[in-house]
C-alpha positions in Angstrom: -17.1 -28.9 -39.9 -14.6 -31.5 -39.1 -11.6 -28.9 -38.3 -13.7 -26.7 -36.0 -15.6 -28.7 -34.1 -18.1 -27.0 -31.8 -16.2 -28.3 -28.6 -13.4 -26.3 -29.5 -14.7 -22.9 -29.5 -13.8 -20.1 -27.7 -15.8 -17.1 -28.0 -13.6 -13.7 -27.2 -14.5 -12.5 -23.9 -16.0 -8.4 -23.4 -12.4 -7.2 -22.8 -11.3 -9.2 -26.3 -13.8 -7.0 -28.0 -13.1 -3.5 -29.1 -14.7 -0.5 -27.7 -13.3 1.8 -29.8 -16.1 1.8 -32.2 -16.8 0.0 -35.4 -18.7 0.4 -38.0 -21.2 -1.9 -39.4 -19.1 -3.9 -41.7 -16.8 -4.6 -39.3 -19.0 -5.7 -36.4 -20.6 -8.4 -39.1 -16.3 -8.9 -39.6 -16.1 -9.7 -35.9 -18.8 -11.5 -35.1 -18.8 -13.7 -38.6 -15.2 -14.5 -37.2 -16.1 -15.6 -34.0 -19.1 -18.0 -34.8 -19.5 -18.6 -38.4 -16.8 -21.3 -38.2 -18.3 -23.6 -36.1 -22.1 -23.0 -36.3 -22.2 -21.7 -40.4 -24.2 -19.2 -38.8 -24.4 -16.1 -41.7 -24.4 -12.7 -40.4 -25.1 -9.7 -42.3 -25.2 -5.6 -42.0 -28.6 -6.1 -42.6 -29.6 -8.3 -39.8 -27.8 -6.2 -37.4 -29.2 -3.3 -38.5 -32.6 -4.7 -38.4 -32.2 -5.8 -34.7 -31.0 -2.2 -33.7 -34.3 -1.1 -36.2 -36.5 -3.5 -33.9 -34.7 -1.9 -30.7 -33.5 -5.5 -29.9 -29.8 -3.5 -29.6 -29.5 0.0 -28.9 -28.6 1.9 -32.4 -24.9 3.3 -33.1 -23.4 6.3 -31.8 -22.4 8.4 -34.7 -22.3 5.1 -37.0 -20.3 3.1 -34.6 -21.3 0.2 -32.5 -19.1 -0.1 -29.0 -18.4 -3.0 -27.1 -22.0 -3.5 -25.1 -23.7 -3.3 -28.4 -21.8 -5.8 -29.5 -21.7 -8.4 -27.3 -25.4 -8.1 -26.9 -25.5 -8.5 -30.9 -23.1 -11.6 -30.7 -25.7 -13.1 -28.3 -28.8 -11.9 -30.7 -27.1 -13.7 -33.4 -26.2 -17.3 -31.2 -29.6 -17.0 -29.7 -32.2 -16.3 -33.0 -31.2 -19.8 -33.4 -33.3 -21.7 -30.5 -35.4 -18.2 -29.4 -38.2 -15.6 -31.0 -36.3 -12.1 -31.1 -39.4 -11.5 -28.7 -38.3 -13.9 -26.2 -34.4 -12.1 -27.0 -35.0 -9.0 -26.5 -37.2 -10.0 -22.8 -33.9 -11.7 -22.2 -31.6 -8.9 -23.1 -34.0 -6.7 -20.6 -33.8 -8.7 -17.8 -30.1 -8.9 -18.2 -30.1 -5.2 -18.2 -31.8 -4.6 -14.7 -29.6 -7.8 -13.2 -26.4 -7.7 -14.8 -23.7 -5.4 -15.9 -22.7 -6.5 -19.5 -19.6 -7.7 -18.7 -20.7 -10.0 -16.1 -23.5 -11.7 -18.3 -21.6 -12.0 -21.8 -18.5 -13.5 -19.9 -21.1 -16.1 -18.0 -23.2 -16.5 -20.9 -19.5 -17.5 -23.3 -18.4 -19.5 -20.5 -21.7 -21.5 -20.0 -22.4 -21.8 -24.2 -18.6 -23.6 -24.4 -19.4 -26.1 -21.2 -22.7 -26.9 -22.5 -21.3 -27.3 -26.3 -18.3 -29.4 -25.0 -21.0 -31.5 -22.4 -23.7 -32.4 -25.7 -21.2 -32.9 -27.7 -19.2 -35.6 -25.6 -16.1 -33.7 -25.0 -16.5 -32.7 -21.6 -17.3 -34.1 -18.5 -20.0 -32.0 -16.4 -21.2 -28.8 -16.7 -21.8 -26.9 -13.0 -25.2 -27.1 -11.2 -27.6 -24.2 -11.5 -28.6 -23.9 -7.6 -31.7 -23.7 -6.1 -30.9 -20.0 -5.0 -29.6 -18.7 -8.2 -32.2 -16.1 -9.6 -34.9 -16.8 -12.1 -32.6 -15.0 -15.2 -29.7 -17.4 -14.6 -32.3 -20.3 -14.6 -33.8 -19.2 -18.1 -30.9 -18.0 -19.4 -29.0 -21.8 -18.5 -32.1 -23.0 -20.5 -31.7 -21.4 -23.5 -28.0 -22.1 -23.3 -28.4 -26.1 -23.2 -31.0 -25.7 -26.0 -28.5 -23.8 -28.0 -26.0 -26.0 -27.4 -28.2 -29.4 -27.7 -29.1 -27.4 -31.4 -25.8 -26.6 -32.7 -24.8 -30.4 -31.7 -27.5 -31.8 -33.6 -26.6 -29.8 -36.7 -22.7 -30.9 -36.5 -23.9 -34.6 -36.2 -26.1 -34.2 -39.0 -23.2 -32.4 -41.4 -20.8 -35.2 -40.2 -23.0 -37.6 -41.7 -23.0 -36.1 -45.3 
């Protein structure tokens, strides 16, 4: 893990994804791309397909996945991690009556790379969460410092081998 260290990731923002539709196989492509590198995280057709099968993610239109789909399987797939796909799809819900997708996928990527670079040592602070902000920034803040408190763990432990 030494090359791509979990400080250093980026993960593409909503207008970085396509919304042109893709297919299965190249969703798993995308996503794979974006996180397998610094987490090892696997991702195959058939967990996606058995999120949209639990009605985690909404299904495909004609066979193809657009960019909302996807960026709510991208967090699926980060959050399975630390979270019960219960607690996921309550998350994804709550999101949905709060949030327009774009907003909460941007917030959520740029939150998960402060709180990576924070655990991990390579960054200084990460901003408050305020008394005022609502009750889904609060959780959602939560599960992102446990993710990132997880995936730093791991990368400690695989340094040591």
């Amino acid at each position: 893990m030494s090359e791509n260290n979990i400080w250093n990731l980026t993960l593409p923002r909503y207008n970085e994804i396509p919304n042109v539709g893709l297919y299965l196989k190249q969703v798993v492509k995308l996503i794979s791309e974006a996180v397998e590198p610094c987490f090892g995280l696997k991702v195959s057709d058939t967990m996606l397909s058995n999120y949209v099968k639990m009605h985690i993610v909404p299904g495909p239109v004609k066979k193809m996945y657009y960019r909302d789909q996807i960026v709510s399987l991208m967090f699926v797939v980060l959050a399975k991690t630390v979270l019960s796909l219960d607690n996921i799809q309550t998350m994804l819900k709550m999101q949905e009556e709060s949030y327009s997708p774009e907003d909460a996928y941007n917030y959520f990527c740029e939150e998960f790379e402060a709180a990576l670079k924070f655990v991990s040592g390579h960054g200084s602070e990460m901003s408050p969460v305020d008394s005022d902000d609502s009750e889904e920034k609060k959780l959602l803040r939560s599960v992102i410092i446990t993710m990132a408190h997880k995936f730093a763990l791991d990368e400690s432990f695989a340094n040591l081998l």
